[in-house]
Residue, then its C-alpha position, 0 to 999 in steps of 0.5 A: x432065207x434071210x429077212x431083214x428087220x427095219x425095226x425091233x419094238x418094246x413097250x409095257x402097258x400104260x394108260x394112253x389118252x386117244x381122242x379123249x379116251x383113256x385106256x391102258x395098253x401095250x399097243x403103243x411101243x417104241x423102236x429100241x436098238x438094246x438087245x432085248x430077251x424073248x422068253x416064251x411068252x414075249x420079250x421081258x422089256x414088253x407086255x401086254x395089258x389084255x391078257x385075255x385077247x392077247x400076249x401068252x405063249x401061242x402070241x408071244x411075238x407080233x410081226x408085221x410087214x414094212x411092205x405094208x406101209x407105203x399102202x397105208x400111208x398112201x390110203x390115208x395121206x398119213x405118214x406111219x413110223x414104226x411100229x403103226x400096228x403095235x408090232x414087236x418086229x417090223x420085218x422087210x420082204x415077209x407078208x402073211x402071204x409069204x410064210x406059212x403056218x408052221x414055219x421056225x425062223x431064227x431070231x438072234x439067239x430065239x427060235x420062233x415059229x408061226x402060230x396065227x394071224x393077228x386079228x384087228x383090234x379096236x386099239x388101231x382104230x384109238x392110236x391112230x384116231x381113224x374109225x374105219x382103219x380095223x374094217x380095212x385091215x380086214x378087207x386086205x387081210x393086212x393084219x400082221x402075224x404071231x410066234x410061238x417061241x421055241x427057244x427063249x434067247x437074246x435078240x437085237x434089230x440088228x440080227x436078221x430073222x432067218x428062215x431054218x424050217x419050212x413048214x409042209x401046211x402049206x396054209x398062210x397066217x392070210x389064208x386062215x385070216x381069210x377063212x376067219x373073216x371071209x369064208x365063215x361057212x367055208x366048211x372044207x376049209x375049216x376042216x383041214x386047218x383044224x387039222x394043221x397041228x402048229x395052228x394055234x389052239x384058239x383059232x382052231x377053236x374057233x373053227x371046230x366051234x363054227x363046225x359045230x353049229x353048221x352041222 
């Protein structure tokens, strides 16, 4: 299947002013039209300034849905451009419901595949300057989701992504959100995601963690 891209967006890290708050991040970026090359650790015209919490190579590209938009500015009574979620694609008709973990996709000349959810940041709540916005990209679970990148290559918004493998997990970066926010004692569930080997090894720490002190 063939998805289209509304927007590809890069940007470095630099000291932004939010509300009064000073800080230096990557979040802030900026829709572009150039070809751009995605290496395995993202695209060499982005970055990240909290290496510890984001970018490498198991969150080497962030994707989010433009399905998600028309909520978010109905909730809020805001218009939000691309990318409102710090995103590197804005991909049309692909929701964290509608892709499994596991899956490669073709981007340009990349192959990429699905690695995690993203989880929310503090910095969503600073750049748009609403307090209760992570809180509420909980509860929906509208969070965005990571790719691994398994051939570095060039790539544009004028490409589209396509789908080339599908992954057997059967598990969505939504249901290993939900696992993580929601069902914390879900043991069962834990279990077999800690299993599924294209899961990201940081989120599976996290649950062997949580395994452990459960019992």
């Amino acid at each position: 299947m063939n998805y289209e891209i509304v927007s590809l967006n890069v940007g470095q890290p630099q000291l932004h002013q939010f509300g009064g708050q000073e800080i230096h991040t990557g979040f802030v970026k900026r829709p572009t039209t150039e070809v751009c090359y995605l290496t395995m650790t993202g695209f060499c015209e982005d970055g990240q300034a909290d290496l510890k919490n984001h970018g490498g190579e198991e969150k080497a590209l962030l994707m989010y849905a433009e399905d998600h938009y028309t909520y978010w500015e109905s909730l809020y009574k805001l218009n939000f451009t691309y990318p409102s979620f710090g995103e590197n694609i804005t991909v049309k008709g692909l929701t964290e419901k509608d892709l499994y973990i596991g899956d490669i996709f073709q981007l340009g000349e990349a192959f990429i595949q699905v690695s995690q959810p993203r989880q929310p940041c503090y910095k969503i709540a600073a750049y748009h300057q609403i307090r209760n916005i992570p809180a509420e990209v909980t509860r929906t679970g509208f969070s965005g989701y990571y790719f691994r990148v398994l051939k570095e290559g060039k790539a544009s918004s004028r490409d589209k992504l396509i789908k080339v493998e599908e992954s057997e997990s059967r598990v969505t970066p939504y249901d290993i959100f939900d696992c993580l926010f929601h069902q914390r004692e879900n043991k069962e569930k834990m279990k077999q995601y800690v299993d599924i080997s294209t899961l990201s090894a940081n989120v599976k720490s996290t649950f062997k963690k949580r395994l452990m002190k459960l019992g």
